[in-house]
N, C-alpha and C positions, 0 to 999 in steps of 0.2 A: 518518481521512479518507483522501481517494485522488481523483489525478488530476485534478490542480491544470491543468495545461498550459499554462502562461505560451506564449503566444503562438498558443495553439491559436483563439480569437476575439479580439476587440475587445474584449469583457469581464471576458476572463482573469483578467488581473490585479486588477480591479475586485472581481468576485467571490470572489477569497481573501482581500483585504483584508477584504472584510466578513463572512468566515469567522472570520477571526481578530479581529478586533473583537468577535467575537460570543462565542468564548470568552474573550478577557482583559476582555470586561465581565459574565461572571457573576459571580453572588453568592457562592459558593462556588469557589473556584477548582478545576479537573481537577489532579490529581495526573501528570497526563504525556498528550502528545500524541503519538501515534504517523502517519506519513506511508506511506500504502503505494505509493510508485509515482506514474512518472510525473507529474515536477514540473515540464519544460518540454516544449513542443512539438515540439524542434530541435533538442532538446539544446545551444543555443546559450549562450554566457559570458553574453548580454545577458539571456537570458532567465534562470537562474540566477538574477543579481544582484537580480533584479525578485523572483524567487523571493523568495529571501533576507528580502528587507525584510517581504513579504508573510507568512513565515512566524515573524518575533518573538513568539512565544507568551509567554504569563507562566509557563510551566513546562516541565517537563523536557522534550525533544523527541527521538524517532530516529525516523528515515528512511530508507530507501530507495531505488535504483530501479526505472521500470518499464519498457519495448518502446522507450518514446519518449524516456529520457532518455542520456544518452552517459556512461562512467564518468571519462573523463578531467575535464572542466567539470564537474560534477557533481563530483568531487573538489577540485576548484581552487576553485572557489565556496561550496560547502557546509559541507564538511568542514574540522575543524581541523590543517593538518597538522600539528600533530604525532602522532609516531606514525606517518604516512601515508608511505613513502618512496616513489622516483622507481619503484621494482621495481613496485610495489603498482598505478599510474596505469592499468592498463587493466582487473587481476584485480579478482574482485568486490567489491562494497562491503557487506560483511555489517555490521552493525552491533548493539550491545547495550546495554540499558538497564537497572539496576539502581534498583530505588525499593524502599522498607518493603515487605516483604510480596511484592514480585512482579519477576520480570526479564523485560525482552521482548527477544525475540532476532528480528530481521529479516535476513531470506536475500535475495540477489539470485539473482532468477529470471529476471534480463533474459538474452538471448543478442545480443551485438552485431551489430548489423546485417539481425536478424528479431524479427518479433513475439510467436513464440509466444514461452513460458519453461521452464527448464532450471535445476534447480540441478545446478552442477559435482561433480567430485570436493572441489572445494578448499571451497566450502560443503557438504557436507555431513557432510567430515570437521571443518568450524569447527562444525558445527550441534551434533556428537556432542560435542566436547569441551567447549562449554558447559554442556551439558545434563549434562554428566557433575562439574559443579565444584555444590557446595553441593546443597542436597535441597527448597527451598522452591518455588512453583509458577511457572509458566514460562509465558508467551503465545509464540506459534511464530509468524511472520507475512513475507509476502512478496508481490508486486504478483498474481502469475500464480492464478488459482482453481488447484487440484489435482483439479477435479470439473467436467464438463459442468453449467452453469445452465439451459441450456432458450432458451439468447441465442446463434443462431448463428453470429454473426461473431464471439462473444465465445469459446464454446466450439471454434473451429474453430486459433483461439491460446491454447488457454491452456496451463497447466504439463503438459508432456509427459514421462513414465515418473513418473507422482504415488507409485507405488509404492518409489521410493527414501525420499521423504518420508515414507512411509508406516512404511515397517519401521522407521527412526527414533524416531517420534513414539510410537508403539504399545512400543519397547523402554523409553522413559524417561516413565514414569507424571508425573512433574512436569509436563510438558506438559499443558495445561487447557484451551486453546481453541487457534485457526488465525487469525487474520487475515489476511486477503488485499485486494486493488483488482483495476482493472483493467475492471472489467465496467459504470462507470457507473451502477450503479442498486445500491440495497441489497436484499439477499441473505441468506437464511439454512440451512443444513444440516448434514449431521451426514460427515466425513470421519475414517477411522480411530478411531471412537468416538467423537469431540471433537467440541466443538461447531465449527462452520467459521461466520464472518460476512464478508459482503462490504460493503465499503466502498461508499457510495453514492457520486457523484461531483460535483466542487466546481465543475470547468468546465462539464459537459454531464450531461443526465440519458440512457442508452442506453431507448428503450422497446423494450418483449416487443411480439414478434410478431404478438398479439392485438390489439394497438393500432393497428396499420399496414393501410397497403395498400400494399404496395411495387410497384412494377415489375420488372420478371422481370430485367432485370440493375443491381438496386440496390447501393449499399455500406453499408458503414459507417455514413456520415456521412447515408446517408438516415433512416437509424434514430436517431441523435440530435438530442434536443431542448435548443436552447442557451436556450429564453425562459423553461424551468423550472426555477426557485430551486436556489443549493447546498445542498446537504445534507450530512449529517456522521452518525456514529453515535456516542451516549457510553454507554461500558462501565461498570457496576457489577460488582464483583467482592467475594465478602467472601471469598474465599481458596481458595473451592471451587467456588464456582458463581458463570458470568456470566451476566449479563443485559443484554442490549443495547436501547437506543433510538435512533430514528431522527430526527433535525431537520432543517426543513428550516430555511434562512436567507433570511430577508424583511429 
């Protein structure tokens, strides 16, 4: 899932709650919850903390940031310090998640204080040394697409020089899919061979172009829609091949 934005509506936080209700009352439980980006609106402590509760999941969970979260509270709230020292509070928040059968490695693609994203030198030399420890298969994932969607306020911020990611992911065959946020609406295509899926989004739904009638100096925000349900995507993987679906949450 992706783009939660605790404080971004009135609803915010309503709507992840019932995101995550919605997975700790399956019948089956999900083997790991991944978060791509942008978990508060403000990157604010208050909103965080609201985060926090709203994302108790009943299983393993890694995170993220995205454009709108800050790494400092976003480290202070989220994250367990330990391990996290005072040197670390601003560099990025890479993070990795080992389960049976699969590791997901999430990159921060945030650049503080703009929207588009970047992975640094310092993720992408964390990206390689991951990707270089053990031989089993890998999810690659971060808030920023690495590819124009056809959404242009979305494509006009998204990961900029995808080509670093690129020569990466194409050198270490374990890599299996791309996960990304960011763009509000789910997504699907093929980057660096792999399959690439976008995260639909838990606060707002982005609509395409064809949907609209915009006004000749529209934003963003005229393009999203807050009254359409969260949505989520859940991954099948039997080691080689993913399969994604899409829910939405009524």
């Amino acid at each position: 899932m992706s783009d939660i934005h605790i404080g971004g509506s009135e609803q915010s936080a309503e709507r992840a709650m019932r995101v995550r209700d919605y997975l700790n009352g399956l019948p089956s439980p999900v083997d790991a919850v991944v978060v791509t980006g942008d978990i508060a609106d403000h990157g604010l402590v208050e909103e965080y903390e609201i985060a926090r509760e709203a994302m108790r999941y009943d299983a393993p969970t890694v995170v993220c940031p995205g454009n709108h979260d800050s790494r400092p509270e976003f480290r202070k709230v989220l994250l367990d310090p330990a391990g996290e020292s005072e040197s670390d509070e601003a560099g990025p928040v890479n993070r990795a998640l080992q389960l049976d059968g699969l590791t997901i490695l999430l990159c921060d693609s945030s650049i503080p204080g703009r929207h588009d994203g970047y992975l640094d030198d310092e993720t992408i030399g964390w990206l390689e040394a991951e990707l270089s420890r053990g031989d089993g298969p890998v999810f690659v994932g971060m808030h920023h697409p690495p590819i124009a969607l056809g959404l242009p306020s979305v494509d006009a911020i998204r990961l900029t020089a995808p080509e670093r990611l690129e020569r990466v992911v194409r050198a270490h065959p374990r890599v299996k899919a791309v996960l990304v946020g960011h763009a509000h609406t789910a997504a699907s295509a093929v980057f660096a061979g792999l399959p690439l899926v976008v995260a639909p989004g838990v606060v707002s739904t982005l609509m395409m172009p064809s949907e609209l009638v915009l006004p000749a100096d529209w934003t963003e925000d005229d393009a999203l829609n807050f009254d359409l349900p969260p949505a989520i995507t859940l991954h099948v993987f039997d080691g080689d091949r993913l399969v994604s679906h899409t829910r939405v949450i009524l």
